[in-house]
LUMLO-550865 format. One record per residue (C-alpha): x, y, z; residue in one letter. Coordinates in steps of 0.2 Angstrom, whole numbers, padded with zeros to 4 digits, always signed. Each point is the difference from the previous one (the first is absolute). Example, Ala and Ser with C-alpha at 12.3 -4.5 7.8 and 13.67 -1.06 7.14 Angstrom:
+0062-0022+0039A+0006+0017-0003S
END
This chain:
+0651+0419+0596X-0010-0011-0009X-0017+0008-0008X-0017-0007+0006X-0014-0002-0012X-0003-0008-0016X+0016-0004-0012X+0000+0010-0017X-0010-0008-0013X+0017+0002-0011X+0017+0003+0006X+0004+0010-0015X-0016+0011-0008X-0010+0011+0014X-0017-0001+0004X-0015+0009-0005X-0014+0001+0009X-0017-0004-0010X-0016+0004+0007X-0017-0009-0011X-0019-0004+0003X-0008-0016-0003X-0016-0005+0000X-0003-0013+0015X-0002-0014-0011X+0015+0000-0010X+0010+0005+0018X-0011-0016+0007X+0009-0010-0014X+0017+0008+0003X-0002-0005+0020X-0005-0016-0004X+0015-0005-0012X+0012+0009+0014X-0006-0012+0013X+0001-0014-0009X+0020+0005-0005X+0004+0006+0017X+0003+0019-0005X-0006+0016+0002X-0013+0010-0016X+0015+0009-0004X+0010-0015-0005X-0012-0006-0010X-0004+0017-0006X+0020+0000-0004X+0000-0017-0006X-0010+0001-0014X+0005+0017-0005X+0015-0009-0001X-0005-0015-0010X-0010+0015-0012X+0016+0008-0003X+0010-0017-0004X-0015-0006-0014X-0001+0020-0006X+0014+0005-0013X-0005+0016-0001X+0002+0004+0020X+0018+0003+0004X+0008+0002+0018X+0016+0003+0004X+0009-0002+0015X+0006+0016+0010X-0009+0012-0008X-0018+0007+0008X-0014+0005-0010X-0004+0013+0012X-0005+0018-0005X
END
């Protein structure tokens, strides 16, 4: 049977669920840039972790292992 609900964000590394406070203005801006690109806070939230990792040397992921304690 088929699963229902949003795919996996990666086929091959489990996620982790991330809770975070903003203050409205910054969340204002992230809304803004997500309607603009047709995504949700959390992709842009993702997306530019993501870019922040790829410009950081120093930040290292590696695929299939969780960072959860």
């Amino acid at each position: 049977m088929k699963r229902t609900g949003r795919p996996p964000i990666d086929e091959e590394d489990a996620s982790v669920p991330v809770c975070v406070s903003l203050p409205g203005r910054q969340y204002d801006a992230l809304y803004t840039r997500a309607q603009a690109a047709g995504v949700s806070v959390p992709e842009v939230i993702r997306r530019d972790l993501e870019q922040v990792g790829a410009e950081d040397s120093h930040i290292e992921t590696r695929p299939g292992r969780s960072r959860r304690r």
